[in-house]
Each structure stands twice: as structure tokens, then as C-alpha cells.
LOTIMI-565975 format. One record per residue (C-alpha): residue number from 0; residue in three letters; y, x, z. Coordinates in steps of 0.02 Angstrom, whole numbers, plus 50000, padded with zeros to 5 digits. Last residue first. Example, Ala and Ser with C-alpha at 12.3 -4.5 7.8 and 13.67 -1.06 7.14 Angstrom:
BEGIN
> num,residuo,y,x,z
> 1,SER,49947,50684,50357
> 0,ALA,49775,50615,50390
//
This chain:
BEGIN
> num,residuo,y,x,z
> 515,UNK,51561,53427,48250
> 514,UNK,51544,53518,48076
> 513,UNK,51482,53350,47992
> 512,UNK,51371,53394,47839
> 511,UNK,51431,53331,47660
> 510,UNK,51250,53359,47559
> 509,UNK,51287,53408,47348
> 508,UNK,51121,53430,47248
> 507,UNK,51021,53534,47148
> 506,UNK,50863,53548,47049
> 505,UNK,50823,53739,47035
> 504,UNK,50627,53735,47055
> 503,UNK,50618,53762,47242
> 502,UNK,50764,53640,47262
> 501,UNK,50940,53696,47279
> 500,UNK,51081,53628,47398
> 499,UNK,51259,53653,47359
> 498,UNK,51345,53609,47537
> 497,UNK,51486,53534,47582
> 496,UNK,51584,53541,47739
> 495,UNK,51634,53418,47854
> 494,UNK,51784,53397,48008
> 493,UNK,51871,53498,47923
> 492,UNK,52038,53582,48026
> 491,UNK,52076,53717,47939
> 490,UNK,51975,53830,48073
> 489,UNK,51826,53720,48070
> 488,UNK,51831,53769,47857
> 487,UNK,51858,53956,47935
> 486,UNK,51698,53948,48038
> 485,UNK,51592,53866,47916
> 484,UNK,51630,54022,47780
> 483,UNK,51593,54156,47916
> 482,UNK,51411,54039,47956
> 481,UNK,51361,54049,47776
> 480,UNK,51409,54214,47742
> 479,UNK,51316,54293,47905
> 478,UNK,51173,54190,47828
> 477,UNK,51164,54311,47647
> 476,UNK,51200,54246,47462
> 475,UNK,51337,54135,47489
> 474,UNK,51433,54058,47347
> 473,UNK,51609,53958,47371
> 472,UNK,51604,53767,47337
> 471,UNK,51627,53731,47522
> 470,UNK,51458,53814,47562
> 469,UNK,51379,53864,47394
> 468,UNK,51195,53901,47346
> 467,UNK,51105,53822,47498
> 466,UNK,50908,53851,47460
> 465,UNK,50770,53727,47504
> 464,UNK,50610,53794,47569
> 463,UNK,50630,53703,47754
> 462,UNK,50723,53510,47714
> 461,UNK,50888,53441,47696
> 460,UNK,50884,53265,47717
> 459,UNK,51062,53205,47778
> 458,UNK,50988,53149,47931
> 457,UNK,50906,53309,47965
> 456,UNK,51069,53409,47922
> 455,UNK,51150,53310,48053
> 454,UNK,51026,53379,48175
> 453,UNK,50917,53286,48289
> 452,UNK,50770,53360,48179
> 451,UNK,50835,53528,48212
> 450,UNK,50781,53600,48030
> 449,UNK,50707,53757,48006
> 448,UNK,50669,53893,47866
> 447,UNK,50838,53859,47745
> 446,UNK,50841,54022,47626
> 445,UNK,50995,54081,47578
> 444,UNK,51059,54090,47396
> 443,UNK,50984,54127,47218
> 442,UNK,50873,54024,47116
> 441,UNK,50836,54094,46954
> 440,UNK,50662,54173,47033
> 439,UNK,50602,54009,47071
> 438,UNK,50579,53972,47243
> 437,UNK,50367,53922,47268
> 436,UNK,50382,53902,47464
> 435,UNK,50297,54031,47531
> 434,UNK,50291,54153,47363
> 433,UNK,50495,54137,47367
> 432,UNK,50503,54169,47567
> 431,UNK,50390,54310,47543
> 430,UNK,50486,54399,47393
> 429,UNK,50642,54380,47518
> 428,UNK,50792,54259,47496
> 427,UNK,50916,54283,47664
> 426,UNK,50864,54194,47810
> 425,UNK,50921,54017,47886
> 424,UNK,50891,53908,48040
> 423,UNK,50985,53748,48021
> 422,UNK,51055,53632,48137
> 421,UNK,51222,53651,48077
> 420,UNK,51185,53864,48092
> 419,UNK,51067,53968,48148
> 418,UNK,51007,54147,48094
> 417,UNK,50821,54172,48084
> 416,UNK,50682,54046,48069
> 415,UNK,50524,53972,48092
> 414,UNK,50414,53832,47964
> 413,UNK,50454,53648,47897
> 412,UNK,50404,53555,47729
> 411,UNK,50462,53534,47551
> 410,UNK,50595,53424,47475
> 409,UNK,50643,53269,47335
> 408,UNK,50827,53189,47341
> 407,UNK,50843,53256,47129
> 406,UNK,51028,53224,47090
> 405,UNK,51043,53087,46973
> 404,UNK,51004,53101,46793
> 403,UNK,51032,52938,46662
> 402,UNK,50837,52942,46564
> 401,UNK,50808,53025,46418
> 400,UNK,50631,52980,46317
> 399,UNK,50718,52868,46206
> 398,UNK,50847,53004,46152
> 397,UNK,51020,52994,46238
> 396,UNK,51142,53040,46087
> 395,UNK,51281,53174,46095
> 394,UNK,51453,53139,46128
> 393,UNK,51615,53231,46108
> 392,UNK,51701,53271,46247
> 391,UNK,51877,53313,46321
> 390,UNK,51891,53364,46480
> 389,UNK,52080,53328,46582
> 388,UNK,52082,53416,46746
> 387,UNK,52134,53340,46910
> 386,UNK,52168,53444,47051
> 385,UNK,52069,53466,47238
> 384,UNK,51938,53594,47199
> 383,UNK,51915,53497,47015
> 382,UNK,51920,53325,47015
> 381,UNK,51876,53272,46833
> 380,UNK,51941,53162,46698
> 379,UNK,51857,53164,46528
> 378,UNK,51936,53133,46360
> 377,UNK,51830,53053,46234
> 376,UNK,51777,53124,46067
> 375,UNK,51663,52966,45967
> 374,UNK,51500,53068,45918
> 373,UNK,51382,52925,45983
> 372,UNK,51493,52757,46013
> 371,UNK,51536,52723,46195
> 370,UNK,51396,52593,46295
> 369,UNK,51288,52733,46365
> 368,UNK,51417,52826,46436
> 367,UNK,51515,52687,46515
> 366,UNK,51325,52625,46584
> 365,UNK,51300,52803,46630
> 364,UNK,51450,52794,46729
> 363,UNK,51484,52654,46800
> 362,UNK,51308,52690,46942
> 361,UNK,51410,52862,47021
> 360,UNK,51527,52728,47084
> 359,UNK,51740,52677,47050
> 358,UNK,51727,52772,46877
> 357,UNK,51874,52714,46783
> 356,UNK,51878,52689,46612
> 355,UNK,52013,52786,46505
> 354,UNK,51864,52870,46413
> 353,UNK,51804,52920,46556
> 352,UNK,51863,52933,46737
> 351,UNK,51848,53001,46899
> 350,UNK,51710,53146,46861
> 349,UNK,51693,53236,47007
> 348,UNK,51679,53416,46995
> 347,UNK,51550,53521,47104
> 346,UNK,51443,53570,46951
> 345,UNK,51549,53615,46792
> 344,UNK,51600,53500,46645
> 343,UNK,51677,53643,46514
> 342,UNK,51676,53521,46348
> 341,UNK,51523,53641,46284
> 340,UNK,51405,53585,46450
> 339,UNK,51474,53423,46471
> 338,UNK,51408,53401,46279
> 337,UNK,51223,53445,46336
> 336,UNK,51108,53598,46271
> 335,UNK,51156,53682,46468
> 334,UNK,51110,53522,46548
> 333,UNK,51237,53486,46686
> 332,UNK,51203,53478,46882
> 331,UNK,51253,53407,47030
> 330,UNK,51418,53314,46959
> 329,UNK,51469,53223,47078
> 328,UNK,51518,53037,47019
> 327,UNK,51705,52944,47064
> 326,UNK,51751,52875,47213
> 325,UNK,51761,52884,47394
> 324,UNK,51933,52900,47464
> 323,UNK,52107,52923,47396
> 322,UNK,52091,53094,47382
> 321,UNK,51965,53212,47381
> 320,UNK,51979,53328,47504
> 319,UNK,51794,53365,47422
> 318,UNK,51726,53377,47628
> 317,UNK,51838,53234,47672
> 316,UNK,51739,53132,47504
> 315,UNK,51582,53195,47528
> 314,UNK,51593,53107,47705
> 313,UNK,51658,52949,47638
> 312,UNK,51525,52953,47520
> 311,UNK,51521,53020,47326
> 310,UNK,51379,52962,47236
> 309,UNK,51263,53061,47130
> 308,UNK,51253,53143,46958
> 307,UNK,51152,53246,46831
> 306,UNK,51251,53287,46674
> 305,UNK,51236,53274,46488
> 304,UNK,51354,53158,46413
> 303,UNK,51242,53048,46313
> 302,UNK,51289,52890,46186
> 301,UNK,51169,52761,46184
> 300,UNK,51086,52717,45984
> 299,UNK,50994,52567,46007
> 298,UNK,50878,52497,45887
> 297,UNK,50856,52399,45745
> 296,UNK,50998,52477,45650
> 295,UNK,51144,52333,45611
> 294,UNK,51072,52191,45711
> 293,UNK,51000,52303,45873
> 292,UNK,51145,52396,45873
> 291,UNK,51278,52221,45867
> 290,UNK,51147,52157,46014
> 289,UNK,51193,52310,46114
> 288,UNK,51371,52298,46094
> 287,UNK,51358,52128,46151
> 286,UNK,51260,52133,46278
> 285,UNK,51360,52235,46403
> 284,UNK,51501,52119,46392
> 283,UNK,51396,51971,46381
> 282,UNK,51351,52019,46555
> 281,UNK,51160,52013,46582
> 280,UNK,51123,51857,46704
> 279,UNK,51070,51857,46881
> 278,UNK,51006,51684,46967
> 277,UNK,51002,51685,47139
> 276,UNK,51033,51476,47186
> 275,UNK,50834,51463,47270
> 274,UNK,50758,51438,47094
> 273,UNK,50563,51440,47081
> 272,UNK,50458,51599,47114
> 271,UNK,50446,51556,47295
> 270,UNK,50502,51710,47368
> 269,UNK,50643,51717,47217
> 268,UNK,50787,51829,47165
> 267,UNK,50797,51759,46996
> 266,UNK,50816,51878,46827
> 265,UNK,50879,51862,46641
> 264,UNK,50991,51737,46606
> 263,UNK,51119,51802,46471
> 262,UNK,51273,51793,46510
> 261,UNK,51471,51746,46444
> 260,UNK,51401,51649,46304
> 259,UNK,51571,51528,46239
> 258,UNK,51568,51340,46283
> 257,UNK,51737,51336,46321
> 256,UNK,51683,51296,46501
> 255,UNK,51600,51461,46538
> 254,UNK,51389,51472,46462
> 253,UNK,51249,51553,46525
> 252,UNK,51124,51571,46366
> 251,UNK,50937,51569,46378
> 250,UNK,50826,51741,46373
> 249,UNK,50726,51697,46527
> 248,UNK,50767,51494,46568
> 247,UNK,50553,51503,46574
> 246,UNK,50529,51539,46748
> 245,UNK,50691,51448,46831
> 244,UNK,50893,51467,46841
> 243,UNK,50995,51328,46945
> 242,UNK,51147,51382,46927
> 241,UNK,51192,51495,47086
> 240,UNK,51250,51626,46990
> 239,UNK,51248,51825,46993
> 238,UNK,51312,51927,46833
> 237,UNK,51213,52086,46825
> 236,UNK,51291,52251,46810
> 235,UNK,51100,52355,46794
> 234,UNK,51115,52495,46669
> 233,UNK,50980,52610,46737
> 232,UNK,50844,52472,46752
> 231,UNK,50769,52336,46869
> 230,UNK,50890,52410,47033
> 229,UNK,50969,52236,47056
> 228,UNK,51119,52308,47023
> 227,UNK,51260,52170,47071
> 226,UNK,51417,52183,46953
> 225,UNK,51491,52001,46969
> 224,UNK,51474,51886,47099
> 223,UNK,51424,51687,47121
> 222,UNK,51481,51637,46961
> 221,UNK,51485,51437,46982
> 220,UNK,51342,51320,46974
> 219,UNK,51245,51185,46814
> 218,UNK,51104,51159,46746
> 217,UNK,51050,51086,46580
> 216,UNK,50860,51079,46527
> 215,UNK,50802,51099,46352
> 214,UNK,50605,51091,46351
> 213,UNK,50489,51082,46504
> 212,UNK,50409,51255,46498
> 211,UNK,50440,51316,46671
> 210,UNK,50616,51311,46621
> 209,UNK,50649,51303,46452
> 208,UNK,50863,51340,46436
> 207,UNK,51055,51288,46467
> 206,UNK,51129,51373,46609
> 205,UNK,51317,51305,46644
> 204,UNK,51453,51392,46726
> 203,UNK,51615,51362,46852
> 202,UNK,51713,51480,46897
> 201,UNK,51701,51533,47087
> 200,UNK,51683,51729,47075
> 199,UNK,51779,51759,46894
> 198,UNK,51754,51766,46730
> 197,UNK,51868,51870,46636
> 196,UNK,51735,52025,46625
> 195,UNK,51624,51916,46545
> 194,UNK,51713,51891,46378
> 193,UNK,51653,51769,46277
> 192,UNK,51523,51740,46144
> 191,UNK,51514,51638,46027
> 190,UNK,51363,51493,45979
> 189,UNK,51262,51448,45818
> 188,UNK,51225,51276,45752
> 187,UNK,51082,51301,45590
> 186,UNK,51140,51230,45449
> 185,UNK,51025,51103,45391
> 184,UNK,50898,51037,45251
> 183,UNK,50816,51198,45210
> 182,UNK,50756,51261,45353
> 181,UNK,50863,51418,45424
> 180,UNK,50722,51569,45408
> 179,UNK,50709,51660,45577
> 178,UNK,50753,51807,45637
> 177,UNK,50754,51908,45812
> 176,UNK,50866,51997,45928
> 175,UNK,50773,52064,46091
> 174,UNK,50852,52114,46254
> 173,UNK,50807,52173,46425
> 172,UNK,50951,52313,46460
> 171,UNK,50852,52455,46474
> 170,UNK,50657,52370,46365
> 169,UNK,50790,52367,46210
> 168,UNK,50719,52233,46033
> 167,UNK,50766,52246,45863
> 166,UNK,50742,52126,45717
> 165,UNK,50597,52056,45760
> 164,UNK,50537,51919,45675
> 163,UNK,50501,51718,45696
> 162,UNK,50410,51584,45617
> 161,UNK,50516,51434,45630
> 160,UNK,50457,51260,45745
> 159,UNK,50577,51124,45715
> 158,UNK,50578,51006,45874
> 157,UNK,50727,50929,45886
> 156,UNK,50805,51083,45989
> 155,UNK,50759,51214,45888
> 154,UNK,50581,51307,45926
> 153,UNK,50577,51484,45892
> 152,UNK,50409,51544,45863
> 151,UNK,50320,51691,45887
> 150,UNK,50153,51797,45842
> 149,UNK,50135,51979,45864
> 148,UNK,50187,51992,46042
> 147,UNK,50225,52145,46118
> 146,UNK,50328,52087,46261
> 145,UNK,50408,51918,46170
> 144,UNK,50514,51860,46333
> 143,UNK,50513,52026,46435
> 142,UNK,50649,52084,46263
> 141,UNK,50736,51941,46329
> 140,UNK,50823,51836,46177
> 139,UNK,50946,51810,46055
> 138,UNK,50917,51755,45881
> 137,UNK,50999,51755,45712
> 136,UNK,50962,51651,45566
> 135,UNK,51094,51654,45448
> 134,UNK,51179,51516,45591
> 133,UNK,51230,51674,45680
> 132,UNK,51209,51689,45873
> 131,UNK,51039,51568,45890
> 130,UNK,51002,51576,46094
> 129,UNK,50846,51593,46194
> 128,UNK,50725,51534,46288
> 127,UNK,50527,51571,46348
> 126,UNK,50392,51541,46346
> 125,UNK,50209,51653,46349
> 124,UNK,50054,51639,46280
> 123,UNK,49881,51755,46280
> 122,UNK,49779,51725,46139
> 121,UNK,49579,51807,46150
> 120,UNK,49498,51901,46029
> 119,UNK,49313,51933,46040
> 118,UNK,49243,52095,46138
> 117,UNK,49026,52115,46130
> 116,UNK,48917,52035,46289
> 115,UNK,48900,52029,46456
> 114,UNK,48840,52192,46460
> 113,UNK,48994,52298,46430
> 112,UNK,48985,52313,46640
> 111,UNK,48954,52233,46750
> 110,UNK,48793,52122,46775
> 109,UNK,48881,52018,46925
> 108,UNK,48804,51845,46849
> 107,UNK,48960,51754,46827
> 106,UNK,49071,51915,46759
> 105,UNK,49058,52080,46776
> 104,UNK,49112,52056,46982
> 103,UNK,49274,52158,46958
> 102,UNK,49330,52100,46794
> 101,UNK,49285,51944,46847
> 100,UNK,49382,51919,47000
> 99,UNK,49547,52000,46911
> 98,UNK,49535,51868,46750
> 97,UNK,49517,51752,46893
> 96,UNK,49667,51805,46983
> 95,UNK,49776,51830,46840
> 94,UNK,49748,51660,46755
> 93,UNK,49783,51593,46935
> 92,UNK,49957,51661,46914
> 91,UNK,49971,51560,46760
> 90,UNK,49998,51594,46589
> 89,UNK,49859,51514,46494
> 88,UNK,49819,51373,46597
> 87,UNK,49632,51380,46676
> 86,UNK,49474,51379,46635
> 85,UNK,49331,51399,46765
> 84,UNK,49197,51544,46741
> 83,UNK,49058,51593,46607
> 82,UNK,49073,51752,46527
> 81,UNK,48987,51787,46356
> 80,UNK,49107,51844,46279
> 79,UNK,49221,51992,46324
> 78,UNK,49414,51984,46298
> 77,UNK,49547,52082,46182
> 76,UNK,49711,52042,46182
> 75,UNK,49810,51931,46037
> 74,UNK,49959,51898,46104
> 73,UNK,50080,51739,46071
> 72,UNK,50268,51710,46080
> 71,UNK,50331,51535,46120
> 70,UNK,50534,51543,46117
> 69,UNK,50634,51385,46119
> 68,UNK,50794,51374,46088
> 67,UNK,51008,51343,46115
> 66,UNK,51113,51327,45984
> 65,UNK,51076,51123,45975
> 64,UNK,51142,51102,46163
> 63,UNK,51323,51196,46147
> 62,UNK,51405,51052,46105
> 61,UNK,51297,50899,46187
> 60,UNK,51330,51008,46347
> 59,UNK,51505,51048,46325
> 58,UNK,51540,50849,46320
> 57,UNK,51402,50821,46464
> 56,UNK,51488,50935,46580
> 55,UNK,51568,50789,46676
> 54,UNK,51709,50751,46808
> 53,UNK,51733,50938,46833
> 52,UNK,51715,51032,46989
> 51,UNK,51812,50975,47154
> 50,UNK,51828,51101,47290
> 49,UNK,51837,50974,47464
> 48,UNK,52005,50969,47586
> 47,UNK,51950,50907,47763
> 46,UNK,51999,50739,47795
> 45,UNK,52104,50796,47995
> 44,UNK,52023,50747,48158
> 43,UNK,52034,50629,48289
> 42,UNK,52019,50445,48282
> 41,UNK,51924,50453,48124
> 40,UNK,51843,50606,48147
> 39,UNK,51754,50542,48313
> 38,UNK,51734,50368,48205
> 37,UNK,51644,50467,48069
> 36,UNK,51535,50587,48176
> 35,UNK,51441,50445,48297
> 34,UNK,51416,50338,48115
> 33,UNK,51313,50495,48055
> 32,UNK,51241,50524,48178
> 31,UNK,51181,50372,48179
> 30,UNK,51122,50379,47987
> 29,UNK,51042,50547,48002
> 28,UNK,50934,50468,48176
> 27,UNK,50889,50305,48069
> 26,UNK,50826,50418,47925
> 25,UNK,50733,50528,48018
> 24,UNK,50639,50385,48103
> 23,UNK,50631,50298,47929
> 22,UNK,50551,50464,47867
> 21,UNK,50429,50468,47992
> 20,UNK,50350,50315,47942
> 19,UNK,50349,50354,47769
> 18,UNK,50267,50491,47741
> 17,UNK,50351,50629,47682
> 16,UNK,50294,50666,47513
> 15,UNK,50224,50803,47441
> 14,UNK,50344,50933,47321
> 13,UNK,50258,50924,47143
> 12,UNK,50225,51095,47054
> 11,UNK,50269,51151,46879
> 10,UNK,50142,51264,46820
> 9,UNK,50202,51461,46820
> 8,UNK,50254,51571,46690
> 7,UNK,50210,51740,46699
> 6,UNK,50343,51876,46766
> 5,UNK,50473,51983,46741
> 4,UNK,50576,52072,46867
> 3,UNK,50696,52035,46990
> 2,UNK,50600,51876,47016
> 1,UNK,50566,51867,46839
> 0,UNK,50621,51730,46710
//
């Protein structure tokens, strides 16, 4: 378990005691304030009304309990010999620290260095938990769990240790499937999964896993939200929980009362490093699909539409006259080999739904994408100039190396100007603006030279060097075009217009600028 990303198990740690005097004082006070509150209520206020969760989970516990495991996963790495320090638990922060220390110092006597002697092999450990999903011999874990490790074990519940493999394992969404061999004597107890998307804010779950290397521990909470990005990878739709999730529950099960996997614990949100109630669990709804690649073709084949995208604001929004508010994702650019490309996607539309899915934020969509079968044909809704249009697609296949685009936010610096307008000073594309600021010669527009720093322009980020390639999704090539085409949008009434904004090397984006 990581705080929002993984990291080494820690030694459990005793809280000190209070001593005792003082806690009698504190005590005595909580206990007469106490009485002070109950008579005032007594004599004048209404029992407040309490949420009740179940009489027991021990029943779904002792069901569920057996499916869950153990992970230990071992790395051989490289150390020098020779060096004499303290020892310390493999997998602990102070493991770091000293490891750290030595490296810089060469070791006790400071000789730096290869000197202190020729590499030997050295194990590094780490636990972990996770779940058996076919009682063949299938099991679910964190792909941060087993990191490159060429030795694990799954550890059942009683205390059977099995040599594990890997079947498949995804660094996006943090997963790993392995195998074991069942033993001999038994049938190993496998659990379902259920369907995230029904659970609900307020339902009650249990976490079942090895926190900071104890063995099975149950806790229990209620789904605290549902599709929080946590910004640890493209696909992020965590579910959030206040179940009590520690280093070590990484890879374990979060189960609903039918004792079906709706999550897989994953991440805490943690100064401490210990549970503070912010647990975030994969969605067995985005699991699934890639746990059923990982078991047929030991890896993960993501579907790829081939466009670069970002949000659509309230301001984007009035300048799209895109109704019913912010939604959907911009398209700011589409790759010209892509399937957007061939199925007609242009820049400037806004892709509100796909595949019969809507797109509420720019951040559904690549996980949509990414989840829909390669080569399935899907039909494509975009917002074009104020009317939908129906695209259909057929999907390529995001390579390994691909990442989901959104539109590049990166600039140059400031210099003098020419015309004005929004803030901005602009002049038409000359040989010595493109040598100035690097333009490449497929980028074609007017030339931004200034920014008013109090400007809205400045807010929204545009910077001297870039190019504005459309003002309300018309071209402009010269700065009398750019200011003719702002005055008739104030003339209509727009209180924003939106501009296509090039980077030196072509990258482009959509800014909404106020026209107040």
C-alpha cells in the first residue's frame, strides 16, 4: 500500500502511553462533562437518530476469509561486500537511509568507490495481499506488490506457502494475475466479483488483507466516494473508503455485503504512512476486463482512438455555445495515422459520447477508450459548431509506448509587439518571427509578441512565440483578421471567444478568453 503511490513496508509502531496521572484528570473532566451534557439533553433536547451498520460481519468474514492471501515476493539486487554498518529490517524506510548513507560515504571507512570490495547478491523482500479468483489457481494482485521480483509466494490463509508465477502483470492500472499449483489435498476457495458501479457513497464494505505484515486482518467502513483520480496513472477512477486500509493490504480484496470483490485496495492518502480513513481501491469494474487480458494473453491489449484532448470549462463552454454546460473532451488535435483521423474526428469538436457512454470530463474518455475491445466499430458523438454529428470508428490499439494525449500547456517567453488585441500584441508570421522563436514552417497564423500580464490571456497562459490559428473556429492569417473576427463575436453578444493556439512545434490547444 502506497500513499498515493507505492511504497516499502514499514515496522509496526507502538503509540506511548499517557501516563497515568494525567489521564485520570482527563478522564474525570470527559466523565463530567459528560454527566453536565446528559441531564441538559435530558430535560431538553430530542435522542438524536444514529446510522446503524450491521450487527456482525463475522459471517461474511469467515466466508470470504480463506480466498484471501499472502504475497511475499523477493529480489535479488546486487550489493558490495565488505561493508560494515548496522542491520536493519529488510523493507524499511531506515533500510533506505542507510543503504543511502553508505552509498555516499563508500561505506564504514569512506574509501568510495568499487573498493570496498567485489558485488555479492543481496534479497530484497516485500508483502503484500491478494486474492485467489479461480480455485485452478488464479491470483490477483498489485502489479507494485511483486515489482520485478523473481521469487514469490502466495501464502493461503492456514499457512500453505505455493510457489508462484506470473501470468500477466499492467504498471496503468496497478495489477498483476499470477499462478499457483492448488496442493493436493484441497480445493482452493475462490471469490466473485461484483459490480462496482452499483455501490454506492454510504454502503457498507469490508477490507480483508496483510497489513504491515501481520497476517489476515479484517476491517471494516463504508464507500466514501466513487471516481476520485488520484493523478497515479492515466486511468485513475478510484473507489475511496474509510476502511481501515494499511502498508501491506496492497493487492487485497474490498468486499460489499454479498461477499462479492467490488475493489481492489491499492492506495492510502497518508502523512503518517498508516491509515487515516483514505483508502482508494481499483473499481472491479475497471479490473475486470483487465484481469480477463492479462488471463487469456498476458498482457493488455487497450483500444486507441487517436486524438489529443482537454477539458471543456464553463468558459469554453459559452465560447463552444455548447449546450447544456461543460462537458464532453476538446479535441486539440488528432494523429493523422489514427482511427479519428479516417472516421472524420476534426479539431474543435467535442466528443460527448462514445460507444453509448457518456463523456461527462476530458479524464472518461481514455479510460472508455482504453477499456472497448481493439477493432470493435463504435459510433462517436461529437459537437460540431453547435450540432451533433454521429462518427463511427473502428479502433486501433494503444502500443505500450502510447500514452492518452492532452493538449500540450507548455510556452516560450516575452518580447514587443504590433497590433493589440485581448491583451495581446500580435504580428503577422515573418521569416524573423519563425527564426526568433523556432515556429515551424507548417504552422501558419499570427504571431503573439506580448502579453499584458493583467490580461485575461495571461491567466489563461498564452505566452510570446505562440501562434493563434483560429479565432471562433474560423482561420486568421493576418491581426486585422483577428481583431474584425472579435468585434463581430462582441457584436452577437459573446461574452468569450475561443482561440486555436499553436506551439512553436505545432502542438495545439483551445483557450476561451473573456471579451469584457
Amino acid at each position: 500500500m502506497h500513499p498515493v503511490a507505492s511504497a516499502p513496508e514499514a515496522p509496526f509502531d507502538r503509540a506511548p502511553a499517557r501516563p497515568r496521572s494525567r489521564a485520570r484528570a482527563v478522564m474525570a473532566s470527559i466523565l463530567i462533562g459528560a454527566s453536565v451534557t446528559v441531564s441538559v439533553a435530558a430535560t431538553a433536547l430530542p435522542v438524536p437518530a444514529f446510522a446503524k451498520g450491521p450487527a456482525s460481519l463475522a459471517d461474511l468474514a469467515e466466508q470470504v476469509t480463506d480466498a484471501v492471501v499472502n504475497i511475499s515476493a523477493s529480489t535479488t539486487v546486487e550489493a558490495r561486500a565488505g561493508r560494515a554498518g548496522p542491520q536493519v529490517p529488510p523493507g524499511t524506510p531506515f533500510e533506505d537511509l542507510f543503504e543511502e548513507f553508505f552509498n555516499r560515504r563508500g561505506g564504514r571507512g569512506g574509501g568510495g568507490g568499487d573498493s570496498d570490495g567485489p558485488r555479492q547478491q543481496r534479497k530484497s523482500n516485500s508483502l503484500g495481499s491478494g486474492f485467489i479468483i479461480d480455485s485452478a489457481g488464479l491470483v490477483v494482485t498489485n502489479n507494485h506488490v511483486i515489482g520485478d521480483a523473481n521469487d514469490i509466494q502466495v501464502i493461503l490463509h492456514d499457512g500453505t506457502k505455493l510457489k508462484a508465477e506470473i501470468v500477466g502483470k499492467d504498471s496503468k492500472i496497478d495489477l498483476a494475475v499470477l499462478r499457483v499449483k492448488p496442493p493436493a489435498d484441497r480445493t482452493l476457495k475462490a471469490v466473485p466479483f461484483g459490480d462496482s458501479d452499483k455501490m454506492r457513497p454510504g454502503d457498507w464494505v469490508i477490507a480483508i488483507g496483510n497489513p504491515f505484515g501481520l497476517g489476515g486482518s479484517v476491517s471494516a467502513g463504508i464507500v466514501s466516494a466513487r471516481g476520485r483520480n488520484i493523478e497515479s496513472g492515466p486511468y485513475d477512477n478510484y473507489i475511496q473508503t474509510d476502511a481501515a486500509i494499511n502498508k501491506g493490504n496492497s493487492g487485497g480484496p474490498l468486499f460489499n455485503m454479498d461477499g462479492e470483490v467490488i475493489g481492489i485496495n491499492t492506495a492510502i492518502l497518508s502523512p503518517t504512512g498508516g491509515s487515516v480513513g483514505i483508502g482508494f481501491a481499483v473499481p472491479s469494474g475497471t479490473a475486470k476486463p483487465v484481469i480477463d487480458q492479462l488471463r487469456d494473453f498476458g498482457e493488455v491489449r487497450r483500444g486507441w482512438l487517436g486524438v489529443r484532448i482537454q477539458n471543456v470549462d464553463d468558459t469554453t463552454a459559452e465560447a463552444l455555445n455548447l449546450k447544456g454546460g461543460a462537458r464532453g473532451a476538446l479535441v486539440a488535435g488528432v494523429d493523422e495515422k489514427g482511427p479519428a483521423k479516417t472516421a472524420g474526428i476534426e479539431v474543435g469538436d467535442v466528443i460527448l459520447k462514445f460507444n453509448g457512454a457518456p463523456v461527462k470530463a476530458s479524464g472518461d474518455l481514455p479510460r472508455i477508450v482504453a477499456s472497448t475491445p481493439v477493432g470493435q466499430k463504435v459510433d462517436v458523438v461529437v459537437m460540431r459548431k453547435g450540432e451533433e454529428v454521429t462518427k463511427p470508428v473502428t479502433l486501433g490499439r494503444l502500443e505500450d509506448g502510447d500514452k492518452p494525449q492532452l493538449a500540450n500547456l507548455r510556452q516560450p517567453e516575452p518580447e514587443s509587439a504590433t497590433r493589440q488585441a485581448l491583451g495581446l500584441n500580435l504580428s503577422g508570421m515573418t521569416d524573423e518571427l519563425r527564426k526568433k522563436y523556432s515556429i515551424k514552417d507548417t504552422v501558419k497564423g499570427v504571431v503573439v509578441t506580448r502579453v499584458d500580464p493583467n490580461s485575461t490571456a495571461a491567466d489563461k497562459r498564452i505566452q510570446p512565440g505562440e501562434v493563434i490559428v483560429e479565432v471562433g473556429q474560423e482561420s486568421v492569417s493576418t491581426p486585422a483578421e483577428v481583431t474584425k473576427r472579435i468585434d463581430a463575436l462582441k457584436k452577437d453578444g459573446r461574452k468569450s471567444v475561443l482561440l486555436l493556439v499553436a506551439g512553436a512545434t505545432g502542438d495545439v490547444r483551445f483557450v476561451a478568453v473573456g471579451l469584457d
